[in-house]
C-alpha positions in Angstrom: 319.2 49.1 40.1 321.9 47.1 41.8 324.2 44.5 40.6 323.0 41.8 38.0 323.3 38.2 38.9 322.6 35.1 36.5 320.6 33.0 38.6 322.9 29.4 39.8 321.2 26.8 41.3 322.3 26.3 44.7 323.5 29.8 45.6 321.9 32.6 48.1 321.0 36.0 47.2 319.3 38.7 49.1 316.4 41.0 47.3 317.7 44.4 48.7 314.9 45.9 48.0 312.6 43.3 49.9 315.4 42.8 52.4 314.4 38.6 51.9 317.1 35.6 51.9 316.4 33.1 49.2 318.0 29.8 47.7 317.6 29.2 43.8 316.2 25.7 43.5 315.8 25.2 39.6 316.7 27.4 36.5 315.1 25.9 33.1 316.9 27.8 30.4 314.3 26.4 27.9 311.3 28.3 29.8 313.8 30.8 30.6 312.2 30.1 34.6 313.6 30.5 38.1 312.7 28.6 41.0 313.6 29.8 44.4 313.1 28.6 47.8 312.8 31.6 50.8 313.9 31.0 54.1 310.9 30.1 55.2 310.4 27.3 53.0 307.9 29.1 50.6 308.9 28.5 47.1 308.4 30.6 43.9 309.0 30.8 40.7 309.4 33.6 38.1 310.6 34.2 34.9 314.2 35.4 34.0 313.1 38.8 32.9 311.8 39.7 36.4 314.8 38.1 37.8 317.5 40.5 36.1 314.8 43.5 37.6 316.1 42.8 41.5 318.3 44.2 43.1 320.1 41.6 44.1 323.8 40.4 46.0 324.7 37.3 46.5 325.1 36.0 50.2 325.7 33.2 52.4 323.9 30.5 53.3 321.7 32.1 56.3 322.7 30.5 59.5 320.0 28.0 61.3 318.9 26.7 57.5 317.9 23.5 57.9 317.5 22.6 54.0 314.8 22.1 51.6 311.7 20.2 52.1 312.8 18.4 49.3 316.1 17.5 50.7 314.5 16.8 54.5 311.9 14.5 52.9 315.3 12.7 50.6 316.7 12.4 53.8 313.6 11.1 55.9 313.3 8.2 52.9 317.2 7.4 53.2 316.9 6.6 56.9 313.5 4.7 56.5 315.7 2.2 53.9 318.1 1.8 56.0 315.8 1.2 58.8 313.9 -1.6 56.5 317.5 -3.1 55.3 318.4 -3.6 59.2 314.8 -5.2 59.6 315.4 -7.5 56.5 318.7 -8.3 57.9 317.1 -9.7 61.2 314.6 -11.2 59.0 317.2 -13.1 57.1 318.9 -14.5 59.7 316.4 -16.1 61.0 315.3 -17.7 58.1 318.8 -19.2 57.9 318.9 -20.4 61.1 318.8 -24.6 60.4 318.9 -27.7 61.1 321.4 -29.8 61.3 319.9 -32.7 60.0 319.0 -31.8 56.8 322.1 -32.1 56.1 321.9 -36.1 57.0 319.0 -35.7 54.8 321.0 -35.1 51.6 324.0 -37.5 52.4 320.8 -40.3 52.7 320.3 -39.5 48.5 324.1 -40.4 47.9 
């Protein structure tokens, strides 16, 4: 058996018996549960007993990783609101545009 690792969320390790790359997503204490996330994008989750049974190391973020599905789709909404804020923004503008005589209009009421 190799080294043993507490799981951290947001750190790499490498099952060297498996020889896979993985990301841990989520540990819940409570449900004493481990989430992780391989390079692929296929995530599982286990329980802390079968986590302290790998043989594990911690490594580096593998190069080429282009996040989370989670994180892409945060990412994909982000843009879309900005998108819709720049829209709204046009939007806006025009429905200030005015005339200049309703400001006659008011001065008539005085």
């Amino acid at each position: 058996m190799g080294r043993d690792y507490d799981p951290v969320p947001g750190k790499w390790y490498e099952d060297l018996e498996d020889e896979v790359v993985f990301l841990v997503m989520t540990v819940d204490p409570d449900e004493e549960l481990v989430q992780i996330q391989y390079e692929d994008g296929e995530i599982e989750e286990f329980d802390l007993d079968t986590w302290h049974e790998l043989d594990l190391d911690q490594v580096a973020e593998p190069e080429g990783w282009s996040g989370s599905a989670d994180e892409e789709e945060e990412e994909d909404w982000e843009e879309e609101e900005e998108e819709e804020e720049d829209d709204d923004w046009d939007e806006d503008d025009e429905d200030d545009d005015f005339d200049e005589d309703d400001d006659d209009f008011d001065d008539r009421d005085s």
